[in-house]
N, C-alpha and C positions, 0 to 999 in steps of 0.2 A: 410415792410419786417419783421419784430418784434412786430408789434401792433396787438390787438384783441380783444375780445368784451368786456373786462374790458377797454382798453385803455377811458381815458378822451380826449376829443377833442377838443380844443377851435380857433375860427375863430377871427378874428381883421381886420379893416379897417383902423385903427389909420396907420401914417408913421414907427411910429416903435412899435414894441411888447409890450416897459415898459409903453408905452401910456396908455396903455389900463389896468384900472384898475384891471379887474380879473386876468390879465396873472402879474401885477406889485405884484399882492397879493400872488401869486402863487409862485411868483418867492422870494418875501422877508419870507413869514411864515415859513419855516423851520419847519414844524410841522411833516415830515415824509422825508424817502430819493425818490426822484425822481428822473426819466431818463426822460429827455425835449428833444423829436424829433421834430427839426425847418423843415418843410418843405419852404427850404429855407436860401439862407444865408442874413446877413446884417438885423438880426431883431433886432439886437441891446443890445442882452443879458446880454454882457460882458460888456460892457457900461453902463447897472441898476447896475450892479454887484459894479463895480468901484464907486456908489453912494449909496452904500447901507446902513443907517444910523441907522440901529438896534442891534447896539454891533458890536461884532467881526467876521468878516469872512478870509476865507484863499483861493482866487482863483487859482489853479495850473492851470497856463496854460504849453503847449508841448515845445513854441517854443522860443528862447527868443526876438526874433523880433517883437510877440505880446507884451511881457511884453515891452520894449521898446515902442512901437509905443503908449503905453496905460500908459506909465509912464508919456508922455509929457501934457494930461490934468492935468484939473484940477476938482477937485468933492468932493460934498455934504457929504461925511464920516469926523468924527472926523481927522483920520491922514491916508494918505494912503502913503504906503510899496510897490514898485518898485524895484522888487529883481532880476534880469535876468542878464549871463555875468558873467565876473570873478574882484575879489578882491573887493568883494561888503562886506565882513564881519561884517563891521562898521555898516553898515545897519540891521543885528541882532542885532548888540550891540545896536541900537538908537530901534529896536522894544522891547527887552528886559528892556529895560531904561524904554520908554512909558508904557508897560504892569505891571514895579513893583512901578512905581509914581505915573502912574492915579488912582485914586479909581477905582474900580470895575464897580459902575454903571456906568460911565460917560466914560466908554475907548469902541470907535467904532474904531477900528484897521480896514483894510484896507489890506491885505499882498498879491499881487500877486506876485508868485515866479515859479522857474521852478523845476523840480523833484530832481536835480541834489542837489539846495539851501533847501529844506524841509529835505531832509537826512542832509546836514549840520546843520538846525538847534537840529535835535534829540542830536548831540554834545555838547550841555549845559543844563543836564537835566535841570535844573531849566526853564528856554525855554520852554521847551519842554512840562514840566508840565504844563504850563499855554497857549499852544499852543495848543495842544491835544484837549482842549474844545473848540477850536471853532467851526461855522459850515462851510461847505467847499464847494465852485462852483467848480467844476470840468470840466475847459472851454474843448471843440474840444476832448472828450473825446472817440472819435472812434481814435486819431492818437495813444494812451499809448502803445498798445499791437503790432501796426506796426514797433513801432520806436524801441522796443526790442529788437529787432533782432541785431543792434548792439551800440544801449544805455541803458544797463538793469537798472539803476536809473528810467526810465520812469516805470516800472511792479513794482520796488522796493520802490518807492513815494505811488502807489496808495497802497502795499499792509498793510504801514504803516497808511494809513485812512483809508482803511478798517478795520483796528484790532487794534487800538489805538486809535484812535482819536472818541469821543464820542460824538461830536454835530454830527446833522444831514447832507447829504451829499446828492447835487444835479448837477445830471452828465447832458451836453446836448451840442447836436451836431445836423448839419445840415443833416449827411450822417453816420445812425449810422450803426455799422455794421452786415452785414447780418445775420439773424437768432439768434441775442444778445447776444451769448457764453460769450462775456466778461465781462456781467454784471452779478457782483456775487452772488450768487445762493444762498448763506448764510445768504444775507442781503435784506429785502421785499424793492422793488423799485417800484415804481405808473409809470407804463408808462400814459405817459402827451403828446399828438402829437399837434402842435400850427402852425398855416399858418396864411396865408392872404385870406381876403374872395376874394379877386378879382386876383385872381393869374393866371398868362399867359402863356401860351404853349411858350417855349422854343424852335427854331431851334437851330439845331449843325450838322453843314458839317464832314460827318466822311471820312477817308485816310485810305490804310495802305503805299502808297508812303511817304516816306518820305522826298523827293526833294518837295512834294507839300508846306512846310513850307514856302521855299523861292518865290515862286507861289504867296501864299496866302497874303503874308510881305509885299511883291514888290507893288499887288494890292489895297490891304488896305492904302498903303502912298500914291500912288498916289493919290486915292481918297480925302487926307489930313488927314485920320485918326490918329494919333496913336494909337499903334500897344503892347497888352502884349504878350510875348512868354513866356512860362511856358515850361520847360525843364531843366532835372538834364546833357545834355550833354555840355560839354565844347567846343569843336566843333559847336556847333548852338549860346553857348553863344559869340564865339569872330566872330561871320559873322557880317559882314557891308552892308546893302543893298547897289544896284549901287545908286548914289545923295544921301546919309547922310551921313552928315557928324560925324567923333565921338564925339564930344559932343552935339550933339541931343540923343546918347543912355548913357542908364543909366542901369549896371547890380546890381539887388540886391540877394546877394547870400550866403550863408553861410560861412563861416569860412574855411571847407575844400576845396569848388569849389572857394573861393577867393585865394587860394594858388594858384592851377591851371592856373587862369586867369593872376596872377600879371604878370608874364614873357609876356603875348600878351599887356601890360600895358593898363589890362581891370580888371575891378570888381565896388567893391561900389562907386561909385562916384556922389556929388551933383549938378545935373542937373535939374535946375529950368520948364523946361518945356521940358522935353523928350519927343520925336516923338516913339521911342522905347524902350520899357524896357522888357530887359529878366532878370525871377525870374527861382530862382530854389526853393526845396523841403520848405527849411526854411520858405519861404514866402506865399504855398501853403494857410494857414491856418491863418486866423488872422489879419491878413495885409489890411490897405485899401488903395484903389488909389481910389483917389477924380476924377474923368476924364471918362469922357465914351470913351470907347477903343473899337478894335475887341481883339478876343483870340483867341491864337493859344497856345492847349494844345497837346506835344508830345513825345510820350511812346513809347519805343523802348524796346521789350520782351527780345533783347540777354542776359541784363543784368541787376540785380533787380535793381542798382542804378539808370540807364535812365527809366526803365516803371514806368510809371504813370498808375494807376487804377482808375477805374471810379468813386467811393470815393473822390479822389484827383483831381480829372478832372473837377469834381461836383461845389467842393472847390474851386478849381482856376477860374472858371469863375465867382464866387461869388466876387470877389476880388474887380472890378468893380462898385463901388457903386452908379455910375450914369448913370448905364447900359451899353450894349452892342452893338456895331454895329452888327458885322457880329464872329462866332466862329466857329473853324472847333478841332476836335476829330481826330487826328492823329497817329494811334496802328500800330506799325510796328511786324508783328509776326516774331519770327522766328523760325526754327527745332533744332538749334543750339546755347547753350550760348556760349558768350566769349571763354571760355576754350575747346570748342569742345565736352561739356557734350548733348547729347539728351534730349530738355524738353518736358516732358511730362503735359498735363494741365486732371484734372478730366472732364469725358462730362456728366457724368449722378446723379442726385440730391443721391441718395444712397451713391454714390462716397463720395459727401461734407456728409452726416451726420454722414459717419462713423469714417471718418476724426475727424467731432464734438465728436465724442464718444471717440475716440483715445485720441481729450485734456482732456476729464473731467477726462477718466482710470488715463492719466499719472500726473493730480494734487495730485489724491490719492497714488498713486505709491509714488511721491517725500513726502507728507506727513508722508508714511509712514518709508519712511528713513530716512527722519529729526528727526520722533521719538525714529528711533534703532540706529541712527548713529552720531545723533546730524549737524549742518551745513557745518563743516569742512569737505571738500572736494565732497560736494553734490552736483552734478549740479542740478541747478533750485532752491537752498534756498538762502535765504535772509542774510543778517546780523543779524538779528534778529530773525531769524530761522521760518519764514513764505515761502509759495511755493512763486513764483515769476509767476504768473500766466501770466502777459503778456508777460514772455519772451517764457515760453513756449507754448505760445499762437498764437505767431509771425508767423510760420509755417504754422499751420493753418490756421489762415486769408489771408497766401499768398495764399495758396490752392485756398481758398475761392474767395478770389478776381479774380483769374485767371479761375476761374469757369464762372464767369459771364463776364467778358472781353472779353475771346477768345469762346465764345459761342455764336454765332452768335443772336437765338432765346433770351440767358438769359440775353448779351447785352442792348437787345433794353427793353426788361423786366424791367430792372435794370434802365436804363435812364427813360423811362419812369415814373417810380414810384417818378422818380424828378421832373418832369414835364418836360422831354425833346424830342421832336421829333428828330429823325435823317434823312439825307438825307443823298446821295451818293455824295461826293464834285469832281467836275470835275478839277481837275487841269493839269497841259500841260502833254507831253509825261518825261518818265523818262530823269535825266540830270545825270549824272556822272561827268561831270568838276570839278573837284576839287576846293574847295574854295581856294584863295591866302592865306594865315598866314602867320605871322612873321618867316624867318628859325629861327634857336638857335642862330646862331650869334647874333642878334634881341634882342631875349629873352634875350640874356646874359646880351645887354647890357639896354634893359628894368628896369632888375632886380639892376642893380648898379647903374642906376638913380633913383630908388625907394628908399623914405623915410624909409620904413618900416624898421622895425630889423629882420633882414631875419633867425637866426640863433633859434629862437623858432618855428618861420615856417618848417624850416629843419625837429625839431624834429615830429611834427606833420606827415611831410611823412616818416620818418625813422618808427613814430609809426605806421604808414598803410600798412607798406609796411609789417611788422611784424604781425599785426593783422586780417588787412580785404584784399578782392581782390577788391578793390575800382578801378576802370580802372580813367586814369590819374596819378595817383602815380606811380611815376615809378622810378626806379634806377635814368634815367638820368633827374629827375626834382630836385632827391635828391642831385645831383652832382652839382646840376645848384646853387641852393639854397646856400649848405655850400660851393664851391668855391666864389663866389660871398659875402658870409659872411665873408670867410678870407683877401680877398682882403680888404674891404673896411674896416674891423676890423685892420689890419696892417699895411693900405694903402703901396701894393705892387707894384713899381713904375715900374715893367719890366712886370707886368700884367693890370696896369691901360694903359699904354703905346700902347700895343696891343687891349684891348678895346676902346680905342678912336682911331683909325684907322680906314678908311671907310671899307676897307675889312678884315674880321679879321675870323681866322679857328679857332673854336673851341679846336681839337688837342692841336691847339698850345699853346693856353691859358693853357689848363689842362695842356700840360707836361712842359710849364715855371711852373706853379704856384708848380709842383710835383717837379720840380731841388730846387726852395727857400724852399720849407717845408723839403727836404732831406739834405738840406745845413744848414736850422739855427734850423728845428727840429730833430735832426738824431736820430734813431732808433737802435737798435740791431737785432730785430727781422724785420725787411726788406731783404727780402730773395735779391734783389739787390740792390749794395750799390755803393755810388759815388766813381769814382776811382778817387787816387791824384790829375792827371792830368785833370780831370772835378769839381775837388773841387777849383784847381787853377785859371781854367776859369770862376768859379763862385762866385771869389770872391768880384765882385760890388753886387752880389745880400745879402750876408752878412751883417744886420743888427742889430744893438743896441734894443732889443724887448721894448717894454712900459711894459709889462705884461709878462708870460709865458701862453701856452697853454695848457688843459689838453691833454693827452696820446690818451684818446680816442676820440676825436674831430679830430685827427692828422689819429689815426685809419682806422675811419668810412671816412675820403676823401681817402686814399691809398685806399679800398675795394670799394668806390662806382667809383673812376678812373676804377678799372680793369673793374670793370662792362662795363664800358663807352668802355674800349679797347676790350672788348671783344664784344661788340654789333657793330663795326666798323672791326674787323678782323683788328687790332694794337698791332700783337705779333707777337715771330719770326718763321722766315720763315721754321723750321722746323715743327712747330705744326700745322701750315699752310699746308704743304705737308701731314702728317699726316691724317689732318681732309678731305683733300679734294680724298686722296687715299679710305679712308674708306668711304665717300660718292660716287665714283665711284665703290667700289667692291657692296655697297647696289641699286645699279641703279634697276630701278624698270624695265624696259627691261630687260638687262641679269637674272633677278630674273625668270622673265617672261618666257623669252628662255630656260630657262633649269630645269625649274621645274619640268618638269613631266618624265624627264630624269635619274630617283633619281641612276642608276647604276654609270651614266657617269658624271654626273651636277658637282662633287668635282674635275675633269678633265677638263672637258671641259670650266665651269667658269669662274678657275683661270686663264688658257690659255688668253682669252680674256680681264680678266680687266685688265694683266699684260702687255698685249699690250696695252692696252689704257695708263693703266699707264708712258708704254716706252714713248711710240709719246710724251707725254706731260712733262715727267722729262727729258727726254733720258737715262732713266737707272731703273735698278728694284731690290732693296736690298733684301737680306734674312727676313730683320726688314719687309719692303714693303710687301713680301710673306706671312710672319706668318701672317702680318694683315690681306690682303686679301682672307686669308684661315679663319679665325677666324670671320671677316665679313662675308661670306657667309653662313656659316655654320650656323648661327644663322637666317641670312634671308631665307634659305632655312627654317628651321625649322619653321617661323613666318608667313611666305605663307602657312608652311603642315598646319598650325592651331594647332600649337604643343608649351606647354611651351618655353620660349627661356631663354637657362641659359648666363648670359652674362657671358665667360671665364674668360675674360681679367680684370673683376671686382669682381668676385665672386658676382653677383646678380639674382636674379629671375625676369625678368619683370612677370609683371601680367597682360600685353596687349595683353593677348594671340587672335592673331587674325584668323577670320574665315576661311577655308582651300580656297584657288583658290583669295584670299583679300591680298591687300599688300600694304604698306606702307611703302617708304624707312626711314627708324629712323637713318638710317646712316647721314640723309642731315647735312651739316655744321650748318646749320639756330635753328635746332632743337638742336645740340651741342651746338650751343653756348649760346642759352637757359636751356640746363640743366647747362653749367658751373656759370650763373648768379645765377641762384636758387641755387644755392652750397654757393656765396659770400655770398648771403643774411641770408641764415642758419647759415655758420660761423658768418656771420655780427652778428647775434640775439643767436649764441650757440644755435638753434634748438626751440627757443621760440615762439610760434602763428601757424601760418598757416603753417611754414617752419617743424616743427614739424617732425621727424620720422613716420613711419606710422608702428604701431606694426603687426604683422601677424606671427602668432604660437610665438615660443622662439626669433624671430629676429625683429630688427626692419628696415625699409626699407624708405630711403627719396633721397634727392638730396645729399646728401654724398655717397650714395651706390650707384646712377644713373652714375656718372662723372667717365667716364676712366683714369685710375694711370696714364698714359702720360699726360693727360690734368689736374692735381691738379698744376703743375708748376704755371699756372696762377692765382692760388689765391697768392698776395704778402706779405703775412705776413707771421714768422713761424707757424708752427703748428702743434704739438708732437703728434707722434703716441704712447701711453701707452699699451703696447700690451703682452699678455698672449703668454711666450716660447712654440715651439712646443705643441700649444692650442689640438689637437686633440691626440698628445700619453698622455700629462698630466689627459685629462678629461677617459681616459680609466685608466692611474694608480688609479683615484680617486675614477670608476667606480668598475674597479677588481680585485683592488688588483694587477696591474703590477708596476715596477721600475724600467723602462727603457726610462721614456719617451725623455728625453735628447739622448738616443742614437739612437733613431728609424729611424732617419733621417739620422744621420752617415751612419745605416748597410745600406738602400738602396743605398745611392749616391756609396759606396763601391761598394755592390755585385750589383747596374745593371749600374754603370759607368754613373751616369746622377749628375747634378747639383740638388742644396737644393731647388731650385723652383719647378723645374721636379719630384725631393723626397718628396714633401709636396702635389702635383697634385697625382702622382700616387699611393701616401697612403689613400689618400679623395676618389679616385675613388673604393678603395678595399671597403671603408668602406662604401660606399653610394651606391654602385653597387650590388641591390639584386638579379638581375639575376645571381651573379659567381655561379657555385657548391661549396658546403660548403669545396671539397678536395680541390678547385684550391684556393680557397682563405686559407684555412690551411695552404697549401703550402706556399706560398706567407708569412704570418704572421709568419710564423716557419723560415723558409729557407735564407729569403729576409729579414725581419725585425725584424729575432732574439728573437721571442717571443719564453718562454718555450713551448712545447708540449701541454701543458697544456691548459696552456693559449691563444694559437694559436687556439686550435679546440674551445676554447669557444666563441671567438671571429670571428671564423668563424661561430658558431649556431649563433648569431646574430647579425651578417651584411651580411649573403649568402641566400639565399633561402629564403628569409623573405618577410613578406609586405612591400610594399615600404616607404620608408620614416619613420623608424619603429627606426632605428637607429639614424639617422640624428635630431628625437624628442628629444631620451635620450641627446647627447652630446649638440644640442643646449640650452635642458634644464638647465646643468651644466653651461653652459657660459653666461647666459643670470639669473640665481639668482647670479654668482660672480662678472658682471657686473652692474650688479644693487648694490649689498652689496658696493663695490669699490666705487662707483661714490657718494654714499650716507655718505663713509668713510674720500675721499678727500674733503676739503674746494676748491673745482678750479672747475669752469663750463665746464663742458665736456659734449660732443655729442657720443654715441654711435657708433660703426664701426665695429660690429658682435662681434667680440674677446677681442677689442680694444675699448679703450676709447678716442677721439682726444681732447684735449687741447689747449688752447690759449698760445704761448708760453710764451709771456709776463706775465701770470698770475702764471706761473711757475717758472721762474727767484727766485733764492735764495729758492725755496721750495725742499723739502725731499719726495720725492714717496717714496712708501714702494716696496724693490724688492721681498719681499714675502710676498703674502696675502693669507689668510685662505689657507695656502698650496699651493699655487702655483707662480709660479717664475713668473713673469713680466722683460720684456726693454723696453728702449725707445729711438726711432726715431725721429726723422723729417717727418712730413706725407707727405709734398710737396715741397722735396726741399731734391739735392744731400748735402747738406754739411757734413761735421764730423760731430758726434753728442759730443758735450762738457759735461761730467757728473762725477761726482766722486762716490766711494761710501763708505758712513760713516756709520757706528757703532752709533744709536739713540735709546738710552733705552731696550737697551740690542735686538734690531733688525736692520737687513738690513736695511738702505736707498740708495736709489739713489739720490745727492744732483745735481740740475740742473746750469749748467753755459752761462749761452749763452755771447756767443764771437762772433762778427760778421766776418763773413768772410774776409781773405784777396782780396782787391782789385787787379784788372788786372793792371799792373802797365803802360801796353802800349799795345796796337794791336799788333800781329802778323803779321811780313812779312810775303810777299810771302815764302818765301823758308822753314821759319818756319812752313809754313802752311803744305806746300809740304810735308815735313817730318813728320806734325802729321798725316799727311793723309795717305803717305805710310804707316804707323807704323799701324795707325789703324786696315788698311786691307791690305795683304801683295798680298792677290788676287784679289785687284782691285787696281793696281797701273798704268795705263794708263794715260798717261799727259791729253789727254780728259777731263778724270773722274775728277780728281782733278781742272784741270780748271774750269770746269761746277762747282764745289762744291766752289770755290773758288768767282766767281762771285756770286751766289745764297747765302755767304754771308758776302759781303760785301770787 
């Protein structure tokens, strides 16, 4: 794929490669840099390497599982350095020791380390000085640029020997990658291509079924084989064929897929003669198994974590070093990732090279703003202010790889050039039977017989869930993990109680383990708080602590429970009626029935889901209607194919979909997936992947998706910081008006409506460019009291204008005040158009400013009725707002009946039927 009529070729009969004296000369002389293409794995490279007795070298290998597996010999170098894994330091310290003791001539160092430990070492220069000359193996040196994409130490290691390090450097891999892009263009490289002279055509059974795994497992044991699976999915890793038992399998797997497994009480475990072993990605590379096996290697396209490419497929049957029985190629395509994104793969070679063109532009591009800008804040530089070539490179090779995967012709092209035939593999008819797995109750209690210290594992999926879309990580493994760490860190005797029980509910676990952490950890900012009468019942759970806990630890279990109650529908039954009325007004029928009716459909509609509504509540509110009306209105609009403004939130979806195409987004399912993605954002204050997504002056995320009714469920406080009357202020700021405090007053006066209805229908004057510049004059004179003056200027533009021409200016204003503000405050805040939302706990005892660069700011509670508790003091000669948080008075007892009675007449004085209040009265509680 990358050789040509300069390449060197050298053939060998010897068993391994370093046999053979010209390929052992080739490989120690260091006399130039070379790229060594193995046609072939298992020639033994890394293993001359490991005995290389002519001074100093430094092997970076990808993964730490080769450094591991390659640390247990023993070889022919003065001293060799086994650096992979963590809190290995001492081990610079002992190669730093060796390098300034031994004399010069006599020091054959030995260093294989992983990307991550080479930047560590650059940490003492002294180190580093006499590290820099060595010469460098650069083992499996096609994974650096894949594994970028979310370990940029791997692009950030080589870019540091390429530009520092001055011995000579020899890269080589079995499957290098196609068309060489990553080999640097700066530094002259000898391609070297080395096989076997007697080397054998390869079969490989190819799938794109995916049940054929279990097919292919089943057939191979019976045979007596053992069997390797090679697969990033967790799911394929916890299957038990039927007759094995679980200690015949042995899973060897990474760090983040061994979190996964621990709860099915499956991962690394030493199994002296395993009939099965499934590896994941870790092990693709480097890894020997002494055993002749079959392979099953299997790549699943939804999601770049399960596909495997033919690269690594190559790889993984290499693993086998006493060959192969039988191996099957299993590529599940699909139209669809994970998320519901369409993928797209390149079909025509143009496609990949202009792709290639695209990385070499964008290395020059970063080059050149590392020169104008220096590294800080540069995506794609280094610490060092070098490009980071293989992260931006990452990309690309995905392209690449997926060029020749899902291309039926470049497929066999590509295998081929390995020496592998493909056949068509016959496996039975499709199976959908679900495999058995452990439930969570299982898991739970998997997890609390587990040795491990679960509370570092936690942070690991708390870090994924904030960074990558890793599938497996999920809210409730993080919930799994830290309740489970509290328990056995406290030893909580009314939660270990319930986990040793044959039958035990989940639920129940969490809300004991939530009553003891609300009882001996209590909060202020807990928007529900224990009442007397439930603190009295709880008081065997009342313990003497060994320790205290930190704040945040106590935190992140409140927000990842809700998560938990909100993926179970475990809240009250008003938000419940709620979400399920607006998923009946969005049904994708009535959307259907009265679409094309646009005179009548705002009529006829609500007729209908009001009666659906009746049959199922027995009653239809004003509250019920407004929703109903407000749901439709916007699914009518999402059928025309027409933006949809979400009312009830002030947001724009950007899902604008095709006209006569529909999708109900009303479903509960889909709510209570944006309500999580809110936890998580608040969980992280909008850090990683949760992130806002900026578009013009505003920024748009899972805080602007969630409807103001539904913020109740996030359980923590969390202050609304918000700009007074935001839209009359930004026009005083704009023209010179001084009323914006009263703007609001004159409407609710002169058109008799409420300050919600006065802040809607002043948004609508000013965003609505269709009025005539007189009706809106009017309007701004008459109705909201502007001068003459100021009224007709204000109607030139906001009336008759291009759209969206005004709504630029004022979001402008709000969106530099909200940035100045948020950069002014020390407290991590998440933007909310106008508003900045705050943790309230990180507020407790702090001073807001109530005037900033001219504008008046209050502050709220963003999710949650309480008072708001604040004073304001006099701070160096300016306004503050000093924040108090006081926890709510508890309910001192349930309400009877008759009390009920009377709050209910009171509330509505026209729906007082003993019916009605009945029905309200069971419904709750």
């Amino acid at each position: 794929m990358i050789t040509n009529d300069e390449t060197k070729r050298i053939e060998f009969a010897e068993k391994h490669a370093s046999q053979n004296q010209e390929i052992r000369e080739l490989l120690y002389s260091f006399d130039n840099n070379k790229e060594l293409i193995k046609k072939g794995t298992g020639l033994g490279f890394t293993h001359a390497m490991c005995n290389y007795d002519r001074g100093n070298l430094v092997i970076l290998s990808p993964n730490n599982s080769m450094i591991w597996d390659k640390g247990k010999g023993k070889y022919n170098c003065g001293k060799f350095f086994s650096i992979g894994g963590s809190g290995l330091q001492y081990k610079l310290d002992e190669l730093f020791e060796y390098l300034t003791t031994t004399p010069r001539p006599l020091q054959n160092a030995v260093v294989n380390l992983n990307a991550e430990w080479l930047i560590q070492a650059k940490e003492n220069q002294e180190l580093w000085e006499l590290l820099r000359k060595f010469n460098v193996f650069i083992d499996e040196s096609h994974q650096y640029v894949g594994d970028s994409s979310y370990r940029s130490p791997q692009g950030e290691a080589l870019e540091l020997i390429y530009n520092e390090f001055t011995g000579q450097i020899v890269r080589s891999t079995a499957t290098p990658i196609p068309y060489g892009f990553d080999i640097p263009k700066d530094l002259k490289f000898q391609l070297v291509e080395i096989s076997r002279s007697d080397i054998a055509l390869k079969r490989l059974g190819y799938s794109e079924n995916l049940h054929d795994y279990q097919t292919f497992i089943n057939s191979e044991l019976e045979k007596g084989r053992s069997v390797c699976v090679f697969s990033n999915n967790k799911d394929i890793h916890t299957y038990i064929p039927p007759n094995l038992q679980e200690d015949e399998i042995v899973n060897l797997v990474g760090d983040n897929l061994a979190i996964k497994l621990l709860p099915y009480d499956r991962g690394n475990k030493d199994v002296k003669k395993p009939r099965l072993r499934n590896l994941s990605s870790a092990f693709f590379t480097g890894y020997d198994i002494d055993d002749k096996c079959s392979v099953v290697v299997i790549s699943e396209q939804k999601s770049p974590h399960t596909k495997i490419n033919i690269n690594d497929c190559v790889q993984a049957y290499g693993r086998c070093r006493q060959g192969v029985y039988e191996a099957l190629y299993i590529n599940v395509p699909a139209d669809y990732d994970i998320e519901g994104k369409k993928i797209n793969c390149f079909t025509s070679e143009d496609e990949v090279l202009n792709e290639i063109d695209r990385y070499f532009y964008k290395i020059e591009h970063v080059k050149d703003e590392i020169n104008r800008f220096g590294v800080y804040d540069v995506k794609y530089a280094t610490t060092e202010g070098y490009v980071n070539r293989g992260e931006i490179g990452s990309s690309t090779l995905q392209a690449v790889h997926d060029y020749y995967q899902f291309n039926e012709d470049k497929r066999i092209e590509l295998f081929k050039s390995y020496n592998f035939e493909l056949y068509d593999y016959e496996g039975k008819e499709r199976n959908d039977e679900k495999i058995p797995r452990p439930k969570i109750a299982q898991q739970l209690k998997n997890l609390y017989q587990s040795k491990n210290y679960l509370y570092w594992k936690y942070l690991t999926i708390k870090q994924n869930l904030r960074y990558k879309k890793k599938p497996g990580f999920t809210p409730a493994l993080g919930l799994m993990y830290l309740s489970i760490h509290l328990i056995k860190e406290f030893k909580i005797e009314p939660c270990i109680e319930i986990l040793n029980k044959s039958k035990m509910e989940p639920l129940r676990l969490y809300s004991t383990l939530d009553k003891w952490l609300r009882l001996n950890f209590p909060m202020d900012y807990l928007i529900e708080q224990l009442t007397p009468k439930q603190v009295e019942q709880l008081k065997p759970y009342r313990v003497v602590l060994p320790h205290n806990l930190d704040d945040q630890i106590v935190i992140d279990w409140h927000m990842f429970f809700a998560m938990y109650r909100v993926s179970v529908g475990n809240y009250d039954p008003e938000i419940k009626r709620y979400l399920k009325i607006a998923e009946m007004a969005g049904n994708k029928k009535i959307i259907k029935k009265f679409h094309h009716n646009k005179s009548h459909r705002m009529t006829l509609a609500p007729r209908e889901v009001e009666k659906a509504v009746k049959n199922k509540y027995k009653n239809v509110t004003q509250q019920d209607k407004d929703l109903i009306n407000k749901v439709l209105k916007r699914s009518f609009k999402r059928i025309d194919g027409k933006q949809v403004e979400r009312e009830d939130i002030e947001i724009k979806e950007e899902q604008v979909a095709q006209e006569g195409k529909y999708t109900n987004m009303e479903k509960v399912s889909i709510q209570h997936n944006k309500v999580i993605n809110l936890l998580i954002q608040l969980l992280h204050m909008g850090d990683g992947k949760y992130a806002n997504v900026r578009k013009g002056n505003r920024e748009y995320g899972a805080i602007t998706e969630v409807a103001k009714k539904l913020r109740c469920l996030v359980p923590l406080k969390f202050i609304e910081f918000d700009m007074i009357s935001a839209n009359p202020q930004a026009i005083d700021y704009l023209y010179d008006t001084t009323i914006a405090f009263q703007v609001y007053k004159n409407i609710m006066k002169n058109m008799r409506v409420s300050r919600e209805e006065a802040k809607t229908l002043f948004s609508t004057y000013l965003n609505n460019h269709r009025f005539s510049k007189k009706k809106a004059r009017t309007f701004y004179k008459d109705i909201c009291k502007y001068p003459d003056s100021k009224a007709l200027m204000l109607a030139k533009v906001t009336a008759d204008v291009k759209r969206g021409t005004f709504f630029e200016k004022m979001t402008e204003v709000e969106d530099n005040l909200m940035s100045m503000l948020a950069q002014h405050l020390e407290i991590n805040s998440l933007r909310f158009h106008d508003a900045l939302i705050l943790p309230a706990w990180e507020c407790k005892g702090q001073a807001l400013p109530a005037l900033f660069n001219g504008f008046r700011f209050d502050i709220s509670y963003f999710n949650c009725k309480d008072n708001f508790h604040c004073k304001t003091v006099e701070l160096e000669g300016e306004e503050q707002m000093e924040i108090e948080l006081k926890s709510p008075k508890p309910i001192e007892s349930e309400p009877t009946f008759n009390e009920l009675v009377m709050k209910l007449e009171s509330r509505d004085k026209n729906q007082s039927s003993l019916e009605r209040i009945l029905s309200n009265y069971q419904k709750t509680g």
